[in-house]
N, C-alpha and C positions, 0 to 999 in steps of 0.2 A: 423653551428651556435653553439654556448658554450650555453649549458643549463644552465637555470637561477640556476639552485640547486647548479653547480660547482663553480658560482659566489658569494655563498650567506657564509656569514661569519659563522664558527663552535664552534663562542667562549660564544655565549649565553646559560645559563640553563635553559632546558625547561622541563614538567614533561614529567618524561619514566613513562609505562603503568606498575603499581601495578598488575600485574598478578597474580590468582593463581599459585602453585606451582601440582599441578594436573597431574598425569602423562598421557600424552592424548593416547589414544588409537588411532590403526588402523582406526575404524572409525568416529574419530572426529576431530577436525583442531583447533588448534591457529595458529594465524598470526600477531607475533609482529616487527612493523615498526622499526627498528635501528634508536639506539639516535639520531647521525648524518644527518640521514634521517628527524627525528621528528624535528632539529634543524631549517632545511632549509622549510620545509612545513609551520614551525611557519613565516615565511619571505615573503615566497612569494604569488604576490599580490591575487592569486588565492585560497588559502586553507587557509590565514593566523588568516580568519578569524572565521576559523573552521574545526578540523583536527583529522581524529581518530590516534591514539597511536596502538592499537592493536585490533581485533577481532577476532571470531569463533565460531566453533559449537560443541558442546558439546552433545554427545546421550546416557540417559541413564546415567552422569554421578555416578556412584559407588563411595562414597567416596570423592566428592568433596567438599570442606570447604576452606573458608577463614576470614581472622578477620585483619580489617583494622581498626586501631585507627587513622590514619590522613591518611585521601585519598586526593592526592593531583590532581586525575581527575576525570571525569564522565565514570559513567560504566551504560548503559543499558543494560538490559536483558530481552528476552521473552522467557517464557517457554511454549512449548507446547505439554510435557506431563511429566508425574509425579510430585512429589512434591519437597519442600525444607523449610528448616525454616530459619526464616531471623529475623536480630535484626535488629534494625535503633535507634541510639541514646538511647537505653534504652527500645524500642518502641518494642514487639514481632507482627511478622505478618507471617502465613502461604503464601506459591506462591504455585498456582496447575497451569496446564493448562491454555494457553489462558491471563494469568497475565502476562505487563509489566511492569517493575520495574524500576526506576532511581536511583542510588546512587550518589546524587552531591558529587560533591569537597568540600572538607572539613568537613564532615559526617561521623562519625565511627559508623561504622559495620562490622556484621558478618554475613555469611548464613554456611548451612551444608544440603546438597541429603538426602533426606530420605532414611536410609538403605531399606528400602523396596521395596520403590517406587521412587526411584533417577530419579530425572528430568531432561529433556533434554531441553537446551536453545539455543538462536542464543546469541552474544553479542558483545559491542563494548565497548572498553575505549577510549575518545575523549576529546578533549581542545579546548580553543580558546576562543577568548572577547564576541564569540554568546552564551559560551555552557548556561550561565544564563537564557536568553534571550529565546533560545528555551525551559529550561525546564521549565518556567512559558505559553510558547505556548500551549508546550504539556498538559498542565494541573497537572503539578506537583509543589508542594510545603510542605513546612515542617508535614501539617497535611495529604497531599496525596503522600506516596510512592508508591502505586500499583493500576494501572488501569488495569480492567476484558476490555479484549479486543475482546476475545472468538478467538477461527482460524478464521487469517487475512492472504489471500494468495497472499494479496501487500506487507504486513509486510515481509515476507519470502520472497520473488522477491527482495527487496530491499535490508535485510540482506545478501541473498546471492551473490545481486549485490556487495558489498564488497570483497568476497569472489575468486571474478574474477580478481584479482590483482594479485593473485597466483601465483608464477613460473612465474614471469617476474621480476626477477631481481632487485627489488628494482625499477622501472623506474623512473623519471618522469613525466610521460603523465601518469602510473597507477595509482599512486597515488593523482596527482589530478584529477583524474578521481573518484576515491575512496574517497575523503573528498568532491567532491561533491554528488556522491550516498550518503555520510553520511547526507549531509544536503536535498537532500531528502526523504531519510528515517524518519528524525526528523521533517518535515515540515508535511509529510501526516498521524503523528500521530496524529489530534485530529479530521481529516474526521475517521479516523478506528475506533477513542474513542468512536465516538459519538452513543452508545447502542439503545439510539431508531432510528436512522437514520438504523440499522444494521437489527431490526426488522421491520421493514419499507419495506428494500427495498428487504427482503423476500418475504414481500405481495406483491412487486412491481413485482418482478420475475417471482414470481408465477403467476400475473396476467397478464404478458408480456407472459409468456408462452405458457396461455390461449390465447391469440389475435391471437398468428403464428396458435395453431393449428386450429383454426374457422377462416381464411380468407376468406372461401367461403361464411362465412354467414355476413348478414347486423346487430350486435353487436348494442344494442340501450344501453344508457346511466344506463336505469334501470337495466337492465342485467349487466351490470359490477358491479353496487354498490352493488349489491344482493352477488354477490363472496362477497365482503368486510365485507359484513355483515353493511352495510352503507345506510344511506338513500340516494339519489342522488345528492342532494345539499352537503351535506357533505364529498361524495364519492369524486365529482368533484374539491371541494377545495381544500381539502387534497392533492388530485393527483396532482392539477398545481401548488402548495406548493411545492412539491416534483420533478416535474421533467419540471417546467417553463411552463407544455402546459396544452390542453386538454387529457384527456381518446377518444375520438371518434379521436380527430386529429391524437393522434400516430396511434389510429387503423386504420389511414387511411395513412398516412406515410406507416404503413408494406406491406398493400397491394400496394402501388405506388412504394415500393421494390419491391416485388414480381412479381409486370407488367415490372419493368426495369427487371430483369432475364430474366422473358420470353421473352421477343423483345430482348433480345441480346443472346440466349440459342435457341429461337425455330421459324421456320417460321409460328406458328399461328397467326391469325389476331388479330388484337387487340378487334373486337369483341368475339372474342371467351377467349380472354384472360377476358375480364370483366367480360362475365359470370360466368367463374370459379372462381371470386375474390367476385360475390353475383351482379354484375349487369348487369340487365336485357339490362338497355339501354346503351349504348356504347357511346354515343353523352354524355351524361354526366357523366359520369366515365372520359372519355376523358377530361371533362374541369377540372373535378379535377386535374387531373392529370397533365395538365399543368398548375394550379396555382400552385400543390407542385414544379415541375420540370422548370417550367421557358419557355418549349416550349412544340409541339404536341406529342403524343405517333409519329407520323410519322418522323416527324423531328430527337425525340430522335432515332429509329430504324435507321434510315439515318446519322446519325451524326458519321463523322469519330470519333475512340477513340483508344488508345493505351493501 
């Protein structure tokens, strides 16, 4: 079958990615898509409607500066360590750590690494009729250039989902594979933005933590709101705000995980399993257990599975 890129015309101007001129060290990557290449992604029906130009990683850069008076694509950047100084339209703004950065199309600027403390970024140059679209998503606009996003180890999963195109030849299947990583990398910015959702679900971790390591015991609602620092009513709100349930329900999910291990891991009886999960009586641990699960502890122990 003739790939759609060899069928797709080479005679349209579309923007090539304004690149620094940055001499890239041993251990840092750009990876710019060829014109010809950027021509045909702009076409077809798969990326056309959102396509990076170039990306990479930059560690540590020494030295790195550039100065765009008409940028004619989007450049995101996260840095997640050291510094840089950045103009926007006239606009001065420090980037340290954890800061991501949009420069739309049509926006002149300038950044430059702190001699001292040169910073190190993931980044992409991208086009296409969405890039507008997503950068008022993301929560960017003329008075917001930089959101504190702190370490995001989705953000970095995704950048370097880009980064997987590598040393494949230019393909077709990598690259649109790679303008769709871009647009999910762009879609899951404002769940990562969101700073009290980030502190949140610290406490939630923290408090999930606590539940695995007390399984054995019977965790009453008071108890959990006390870690929070929360009255009970307030504890419980918050929590089914946060994660659609109750606090006692998940605590009782982890132990109706922890019964599914054992009945598929050990020939203990399932009374003996409930008592080391905090219950005494086995006939009702059991019924919970098949409202979470659907059928008996017996059933599930019995039930072919692959």
């Amino acid at each position: 079958m003739m790939d759609y890129f060899s069928m797709t015309s080479h005679q349209d101007t579309k923007p090539s990615a304004q690149t620094s001129q940055w001499p890239v060290p041993t251990d840092s990557v750009r990876y710019v898509i060829p014109e010809p290449i950027v021509r045909q992604l702009a076409h077809h029906p798969l990326t056309r409607e959102l396509y990076p130009l170039a990306f990479g990683h930059y560690r540590r850069a020494a030295g790195h500066h550039m100065h765009r008076e008409h940028h004619r694509d989007n450049l995101l950047i996260y840095c997640t360590d050291g510094k840089a100084f950045l103009n926007v339209a006239g606009e001065p703004y420090t980037v340290t750590a954890g800061d991501l950065l949009l420069l739309p199309a049509g926006v002149s600027h300038r950044y430059t690494a702190d001699p001292d403390n040169p910073w190190t970024i993931h980044w992409v140059h991208y086009t296409g009729p969405l890039a507008e679209d997503f950068g008022q998503y993301m929560g960017f606009d003329d008075s917001t250039r930089i959101r504190h996003l702190g370490r995001q180890p989705r953000l970095l999963v995704d950048f370097n989902g880009l980064l997987s195109v590598r040393q494949t030849g230019f393909r077709a299947r990598g690259l649109i594979h790679a303008s769709n990583r871009l647009r999910q990398l762009l879609a899951a910015v404002p769940i990562n933005a969101d700073e009290t959702s980030q502190a949140r679900q610290a406490e939630l971790d923290s408090l999930h933590s606590f539940m695995r390591e007390h399984l054995e015991e019977r965790l009453t609602l008071n108890q959990l709101a006390e870690l929070s620092g929360l009255s009970p009513a307030h504890f419980a709100t918050r929590y089914r705000e946060q994660t659609g349930t109750s606090p006692i329900q998940h605590f009782l999910h982890l132990k109706v995980e922890r019964a599914c291990e054992l009945l598929d891991t050990t020939s203990q009886s399932f009374a003996d399993i409930s008592r080391q999960l905090g219950y005494d009586d086995a006939y009702y641990f059991s019924r919970l257990f098949k409202k979470v699960m659907g059928k008996s502890p017996t059933d599930y122990r019995h039930t072919a599975r692959h």
